[in-house]
N, C-alpha and C positions, 0 to 999 in steps of 0.2 A: 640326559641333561639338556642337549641342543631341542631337543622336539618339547621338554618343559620351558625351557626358555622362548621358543617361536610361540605359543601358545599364551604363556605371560603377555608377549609383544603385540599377539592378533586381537586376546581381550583388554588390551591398553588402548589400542587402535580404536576398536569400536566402542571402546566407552567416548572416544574424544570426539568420534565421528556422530553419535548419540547428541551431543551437545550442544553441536552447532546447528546454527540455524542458519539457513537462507530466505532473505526476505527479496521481494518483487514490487513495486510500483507502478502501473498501467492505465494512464488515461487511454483506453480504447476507442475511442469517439464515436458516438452515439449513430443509431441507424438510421433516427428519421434527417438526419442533415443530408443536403444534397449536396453530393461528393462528388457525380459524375464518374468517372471510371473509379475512384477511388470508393464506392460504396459497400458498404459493410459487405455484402455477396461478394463482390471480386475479392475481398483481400480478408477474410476472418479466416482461410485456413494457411495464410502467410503469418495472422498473427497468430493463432493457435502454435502452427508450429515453432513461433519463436519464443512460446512462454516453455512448451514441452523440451528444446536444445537449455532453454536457460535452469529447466527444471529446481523452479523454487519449493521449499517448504510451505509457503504462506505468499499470497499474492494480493494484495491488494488494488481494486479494479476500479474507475470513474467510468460516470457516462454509461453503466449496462441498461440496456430498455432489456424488457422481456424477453424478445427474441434473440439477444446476444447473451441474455441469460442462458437461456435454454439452451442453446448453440453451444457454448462452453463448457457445461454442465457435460456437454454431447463429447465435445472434442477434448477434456481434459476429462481423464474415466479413474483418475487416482486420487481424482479430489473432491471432497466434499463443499460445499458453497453455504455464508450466513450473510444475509443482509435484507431489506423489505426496498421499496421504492420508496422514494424523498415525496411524492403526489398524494399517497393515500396509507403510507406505512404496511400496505401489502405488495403487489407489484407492480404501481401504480407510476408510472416515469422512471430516471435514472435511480440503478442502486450504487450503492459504495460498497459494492459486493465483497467479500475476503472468501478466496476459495484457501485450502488448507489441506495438506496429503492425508487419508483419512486411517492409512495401516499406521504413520509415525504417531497423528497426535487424536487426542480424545476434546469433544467439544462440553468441556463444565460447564459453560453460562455465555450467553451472549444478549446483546440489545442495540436500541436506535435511539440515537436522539437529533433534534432540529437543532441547523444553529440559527437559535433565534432567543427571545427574552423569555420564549417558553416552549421548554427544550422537547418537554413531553407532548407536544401536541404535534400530530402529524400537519406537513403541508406548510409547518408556521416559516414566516418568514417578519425580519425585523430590521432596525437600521435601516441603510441606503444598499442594502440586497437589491441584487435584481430580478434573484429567483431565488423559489428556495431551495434550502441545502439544506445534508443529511449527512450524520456520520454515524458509522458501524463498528461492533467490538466485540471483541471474543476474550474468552479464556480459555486455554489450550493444556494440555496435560501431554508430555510425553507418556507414550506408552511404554518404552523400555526404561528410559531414567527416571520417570515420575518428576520433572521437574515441570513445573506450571507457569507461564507467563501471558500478560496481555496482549491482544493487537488492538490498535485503531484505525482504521481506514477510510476518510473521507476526501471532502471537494467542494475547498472554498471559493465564496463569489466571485465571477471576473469582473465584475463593475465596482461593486462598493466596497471603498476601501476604508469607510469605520466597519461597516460586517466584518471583514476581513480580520479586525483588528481583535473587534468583540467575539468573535468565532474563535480565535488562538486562545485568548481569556476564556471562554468558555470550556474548547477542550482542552487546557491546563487547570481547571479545577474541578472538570468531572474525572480528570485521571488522575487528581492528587484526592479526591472521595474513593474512586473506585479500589484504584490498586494499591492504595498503601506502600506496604516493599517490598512487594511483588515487582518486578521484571517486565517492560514496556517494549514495544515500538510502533512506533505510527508511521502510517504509508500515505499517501496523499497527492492530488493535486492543489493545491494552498494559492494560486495566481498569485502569488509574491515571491520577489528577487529575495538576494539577502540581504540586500542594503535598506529592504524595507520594515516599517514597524513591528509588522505581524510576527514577522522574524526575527526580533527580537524578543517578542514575547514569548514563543516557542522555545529557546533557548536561554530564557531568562534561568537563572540559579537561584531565584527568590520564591518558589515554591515546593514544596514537598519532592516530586518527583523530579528530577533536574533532565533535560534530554539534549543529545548532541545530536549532531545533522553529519549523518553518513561518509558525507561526501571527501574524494578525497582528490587533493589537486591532480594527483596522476592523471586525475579521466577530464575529461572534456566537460566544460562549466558552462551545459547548457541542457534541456529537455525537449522545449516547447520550439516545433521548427517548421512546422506545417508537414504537410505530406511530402513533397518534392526535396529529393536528395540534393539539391542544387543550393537549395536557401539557405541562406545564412545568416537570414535576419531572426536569429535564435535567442531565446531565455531559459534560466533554469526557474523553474518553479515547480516543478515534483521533487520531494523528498523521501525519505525514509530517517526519521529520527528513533534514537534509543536511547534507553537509561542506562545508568551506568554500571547497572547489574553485569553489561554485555561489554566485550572486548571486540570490536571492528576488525574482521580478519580482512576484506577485502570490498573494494566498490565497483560494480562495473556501469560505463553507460553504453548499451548495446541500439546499437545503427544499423542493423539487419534491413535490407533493402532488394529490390529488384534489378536492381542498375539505374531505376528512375523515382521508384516512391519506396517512401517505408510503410509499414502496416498501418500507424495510426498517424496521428495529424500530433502526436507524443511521441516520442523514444521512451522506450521501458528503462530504467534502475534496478539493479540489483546489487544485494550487500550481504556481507557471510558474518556471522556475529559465531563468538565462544560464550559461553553461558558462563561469568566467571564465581567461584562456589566462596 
């Protein structure tokens, strides 16, 4: 009776453990910026190994060129990778890469779109943009539960703040097209607070899929801090939002550091969601 009963308790366990998700947020910062000691060679196997300790489900990535494609691709070997470059919609400039463990989930459908007035054309840019931007998506299938939800992963403009505005508009009515009631979450660098517009149309409850923002006041209300452990002239502008398919089990904001810099010129996010049925 005790060895039926542990048995009951180990496949309770792993159905719950089946369920959840871990999601990641990582502006990496790009390779060709001149960083001086802080360039992508000194510190990509500082941040590789702080996505592999954080070891997420689903990661969503800003800022990959090529070579830090390939590199991660390199340095994380459990995960699969969907996304094109925002330059040419092959691998042409920064992706909004989502890497994603490839024994948990199955990849059904994925694409790209510009945020611009014309979403489908690679490269476009519109508004008071100051470059263009791109955002990536997946549909994911567990392969033990079979349950199926969306990601969104992109990286809105740091100058134009009507882009910014028409870009939240834009990915809130390609994921009220796309996923119907299906099950969301979107990863991002967004360059806005939360006291700003964008952010409230992200969170607005006036469209099909409704999405809450991760975050939770326990952790520290900030992302964007430069490289140097020291600085404190910080902002939150990475998120990880989800629909309400998903129950929030926990938020972390991870500061992993050398004693003087952190991996990227971003602190990572990560958040553990319940799949609720």
């Amino acid at each position: 009776m005790k060895k039926l009963l542990f048995i009951l308790l180990l496949i309770s366990l792993q159905a719950t453990a089946q369920k959840e998700i871990k999601m990641m947020s990582y502006n990496i910062r790009n390779s060709n910026a001149v960083d001086g000691v802080n360039k992508w060679e000194n510190r990509k196997q500082m941040l590789a190994n702080l996505i592999l300790k954080v070891n997420p489900d689903v990661l969503g990535t800003q800022e990959v060129l090529m070579d830090q494609y390939r590199n991660l691709k390199k340095m994380l070997p459990e995960y699969d990778v969907f996304g094109v470059g925002r330059n040419n919609g092959k691998h042409g400039g920064e992706h909004s890469a989502i890497f994603y463990k490839r024994d948990k989930y199955e990849l059904l459908i994925g694409g790209n779109f510009w945020l611009s007035e014309i979403p489908s054309v690679p490269a476009s840019k519109s508004w008071d943009a100051a470059i263009t931007r791109i955002c990536s998506w997946v549909k994911l299938k567990d392969k033990q539960s079979g349950d199926t939800f969306f990601v969104f992963n992109t990286h809105f403009d740091h100058k134009g703040k009507q882009a910014r505005i028409n870009s939240a508009k834009l990915l809130i009515r390609t994921i009220d097209s796309l996923c119907g009631n299906y099950p969301v979450m979107v990863t991002g660098d967004f360059n806005f607070q939360p006291d700003n517009e964008g952010y409230s149309v992200m969170t607005s409850t006036n469209h099909l899929v409704v999405l809450q923002d991760a975050y939770s006041s326990d952790a520290s209300n900030y992302t964007d801090c430069g490289f140097e452990v020291s600085n404190t002239n910080c902002h939150r502008i990475d998120y990880i939002f989800y629909s309400s398919h998903f129950k929030r089990n926990s938020y972390t904001l991870h500061s992993d550091n050398n004693g003087t810099f952190y991996p990227s010129d971003h602190l990572t996010i990560s958040a553990s969601f319940g799949l609720l049925k």
